[in-house]
C-alpha positions in Angstrom: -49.9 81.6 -48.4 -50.3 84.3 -45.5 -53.0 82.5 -43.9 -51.7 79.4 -44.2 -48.5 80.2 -42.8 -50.6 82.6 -39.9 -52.4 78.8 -39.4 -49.2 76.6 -38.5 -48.1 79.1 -35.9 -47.4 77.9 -32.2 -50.5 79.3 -30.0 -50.0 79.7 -26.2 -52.9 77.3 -24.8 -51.8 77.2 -21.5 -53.3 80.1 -19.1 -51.7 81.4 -15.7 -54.5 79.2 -13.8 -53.4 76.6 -15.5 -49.8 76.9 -14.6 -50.3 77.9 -11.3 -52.4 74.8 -10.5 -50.2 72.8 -12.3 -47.6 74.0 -10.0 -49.3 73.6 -6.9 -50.9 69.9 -8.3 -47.5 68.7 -9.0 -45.9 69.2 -5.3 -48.7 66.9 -3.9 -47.7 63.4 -5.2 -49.4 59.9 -4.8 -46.6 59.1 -2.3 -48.5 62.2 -0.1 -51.8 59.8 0.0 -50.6 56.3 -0.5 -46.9 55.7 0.0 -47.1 57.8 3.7 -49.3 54.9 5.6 -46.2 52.7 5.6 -43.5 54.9 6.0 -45.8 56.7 9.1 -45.8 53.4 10.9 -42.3 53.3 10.7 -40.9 56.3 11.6 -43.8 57.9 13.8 -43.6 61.7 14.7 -40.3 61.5 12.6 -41.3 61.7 9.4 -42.3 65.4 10.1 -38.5 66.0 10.2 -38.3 64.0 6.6 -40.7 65.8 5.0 -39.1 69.0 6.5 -35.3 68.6 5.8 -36.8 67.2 2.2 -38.6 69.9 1.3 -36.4 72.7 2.3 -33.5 71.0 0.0 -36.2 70.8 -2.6 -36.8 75.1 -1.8 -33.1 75.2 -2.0 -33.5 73.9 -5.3 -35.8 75.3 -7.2 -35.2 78.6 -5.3 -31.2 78.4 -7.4 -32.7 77.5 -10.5 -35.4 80.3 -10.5 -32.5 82.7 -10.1 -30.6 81.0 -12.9 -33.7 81.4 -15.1 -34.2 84.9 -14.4 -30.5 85.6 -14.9 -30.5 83.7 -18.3 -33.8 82.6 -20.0 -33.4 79.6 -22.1 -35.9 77.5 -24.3 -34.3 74.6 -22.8 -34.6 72.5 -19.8 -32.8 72.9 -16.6 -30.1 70.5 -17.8 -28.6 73.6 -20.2 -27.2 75.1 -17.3 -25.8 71.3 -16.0 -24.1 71.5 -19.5 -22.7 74.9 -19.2 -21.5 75.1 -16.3 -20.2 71.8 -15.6 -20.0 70.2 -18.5 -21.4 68.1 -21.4 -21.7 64.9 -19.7 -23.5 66.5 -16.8 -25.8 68.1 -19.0 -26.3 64.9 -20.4 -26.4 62.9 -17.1 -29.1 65.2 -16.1 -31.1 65.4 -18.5 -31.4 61.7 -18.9 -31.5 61.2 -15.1 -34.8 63.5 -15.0 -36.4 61.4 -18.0 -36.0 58.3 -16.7 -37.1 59.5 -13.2 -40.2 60.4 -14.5 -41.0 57.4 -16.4 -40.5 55.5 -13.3 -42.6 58.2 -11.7 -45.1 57.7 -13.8 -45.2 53.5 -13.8 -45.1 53.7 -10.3 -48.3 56.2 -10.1 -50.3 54.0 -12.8 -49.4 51.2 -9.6 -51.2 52.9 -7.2 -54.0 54.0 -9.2 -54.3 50.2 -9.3 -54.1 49.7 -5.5 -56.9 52.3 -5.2 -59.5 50.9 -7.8 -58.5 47.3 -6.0 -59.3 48.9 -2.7 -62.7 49.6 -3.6 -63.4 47.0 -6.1 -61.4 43.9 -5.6 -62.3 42.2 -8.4 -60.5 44.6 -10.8 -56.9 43.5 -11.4 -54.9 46.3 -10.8 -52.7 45.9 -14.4 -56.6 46.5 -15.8 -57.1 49.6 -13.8 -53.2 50.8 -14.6 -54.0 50.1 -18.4 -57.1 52.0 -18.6 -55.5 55.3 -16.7 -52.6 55.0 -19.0 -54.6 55.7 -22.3 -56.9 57.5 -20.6 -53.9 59.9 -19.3 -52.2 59.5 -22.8 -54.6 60.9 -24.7 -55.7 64.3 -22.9 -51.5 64.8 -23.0 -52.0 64.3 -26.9 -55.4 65.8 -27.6 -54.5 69.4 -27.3 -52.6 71.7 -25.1 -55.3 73.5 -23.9 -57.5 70.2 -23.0 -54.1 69.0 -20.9 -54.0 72.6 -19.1 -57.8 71.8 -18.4 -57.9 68.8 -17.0 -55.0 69.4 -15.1 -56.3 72.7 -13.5 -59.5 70.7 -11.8 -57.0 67.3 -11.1 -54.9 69.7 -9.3 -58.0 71.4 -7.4 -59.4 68.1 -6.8 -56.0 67.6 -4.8 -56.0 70.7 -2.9 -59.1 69.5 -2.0 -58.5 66.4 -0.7 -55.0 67.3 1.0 -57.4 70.1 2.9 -60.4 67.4 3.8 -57.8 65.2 5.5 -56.4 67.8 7.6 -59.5 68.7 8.6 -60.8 65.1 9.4 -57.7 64.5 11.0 -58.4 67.4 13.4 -61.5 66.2 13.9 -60.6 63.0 14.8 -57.9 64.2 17.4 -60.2 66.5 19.2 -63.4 64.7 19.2 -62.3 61.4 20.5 -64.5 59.5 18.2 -61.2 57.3 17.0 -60.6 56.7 20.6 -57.4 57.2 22.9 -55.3 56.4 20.7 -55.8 59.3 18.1 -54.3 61.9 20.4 -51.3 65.1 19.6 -49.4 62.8 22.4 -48.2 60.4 20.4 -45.6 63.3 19.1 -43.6 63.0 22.0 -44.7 59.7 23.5 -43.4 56.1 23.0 -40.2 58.0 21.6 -41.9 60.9 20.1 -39.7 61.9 17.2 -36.5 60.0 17.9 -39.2 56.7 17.7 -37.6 56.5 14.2 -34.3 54.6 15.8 -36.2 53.2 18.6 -34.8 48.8 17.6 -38.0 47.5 15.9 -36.3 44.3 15.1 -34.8 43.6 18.5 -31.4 44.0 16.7 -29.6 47.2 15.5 -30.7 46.7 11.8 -34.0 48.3 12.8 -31.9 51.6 13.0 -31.1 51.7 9.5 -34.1 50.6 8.4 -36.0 53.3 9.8 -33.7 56.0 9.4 -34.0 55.3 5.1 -37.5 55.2 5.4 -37.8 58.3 7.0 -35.3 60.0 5.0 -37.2 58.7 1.8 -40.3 59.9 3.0 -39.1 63.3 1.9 -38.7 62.5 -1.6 -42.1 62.4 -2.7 -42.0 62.7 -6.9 -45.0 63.9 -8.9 -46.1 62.3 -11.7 
């Protein structure tokens, strides 16, 4: 009875690699590689200033709740302190909120996986593609906890990886000339520099606005 009770205990199968690469992995998002294109063309040298206003409100965050978590260790998710501090329906708001952000998340994610795969084989539809990742993704969650912290580790390295291979192609690129004159540092404060972002696109002032939420979105990048 010992044993079999010693069997059907809860096993930590996640190590501090894992976690820390999981942490790292999850602040570089799909919209980093394929949702910037677009928004770059729109707001230029501006969406520098997104990603930075974003990402220190984001620091803001997590920074609070860290300190929360410290002060008071709970099994639950961040929406326990929602609940007991303002209430039971914001407790409930956010914990539904942050559910139904990451299914969303995770649809739209399974879309670009598609894009990709169409990119490089156009003959694959990209609901195939989306399909296939989805039960490929579904069942190294469900296999095991320690397979999950796994794959994760070397998805999340493979990341760091790539984020650092652009920077240093891009670098490349701006002081080799091989892309030409028009891959050059001046186009931060040329043609508008960072205040391109409210320069009219359209001819009309709804080119302001436009811009202005695209750039502001930009910051929001969501992982998975």
């Amino acid at each position: 009875m010992d044993s079999q009770q010693h069997g059907e205990q809860l096993k930590r199968g996640l190590k501090n690699r894992h976690i820390q690469l999981i942490a790292l992995g999850g602040a570089i998002g799909t919209g980093l590689f394929l949702g910037s294109a677009s928004v770059i063309q729109s707001a230029g040298p501006g969406i520098i200033l997104g990603y930075a206003i974003a990402g220190f409100i984001a620091f803001l965050i997590m920074r609070q709740l860290g300190e929360m978590v410290v002060e008071e260790p709970v099994a639950g998710s961040f929406s326990h302190f929602a609940y007991k501090y303002w209430g039971g329906f914001a407790g409930f708001a956010s914990g539904w909120n942050y559910w139904v952000l990451y299914v969303l998340v995770a649809m739209a994610e399974l879309t670009a996986v598609g894009k990709y795969i169409q990119f490089w084989w156009p003959e694959i539809p990209t609901w195939a593609s989306a399909a296939l990742f989805f039960v490929v993704i579904n069942a190294i969650n469900l296999t095991n906890v320690k397979v999950f912290g796994e794959m994760e580790f070397w998805f999340a390295i493979i990341k760091v990886i790539a984020v650092i291979a652009m920077i240093l192609f891009g670098a490349w690129l701006l002081f080799s000339d091989t892309a030409g004159p028009q891959a050059t540092v001046r186009n931060l404060w040329e043609q508008g520099g960072f205040s391109a972002a409210w320069l009219d696109r359209a001819g009309d002032d709804d080119g302001h606005y436009y811009v202005f939420v695209r750039r502001t979105g930009a910051g929001g990048d969501h992982r998975r």
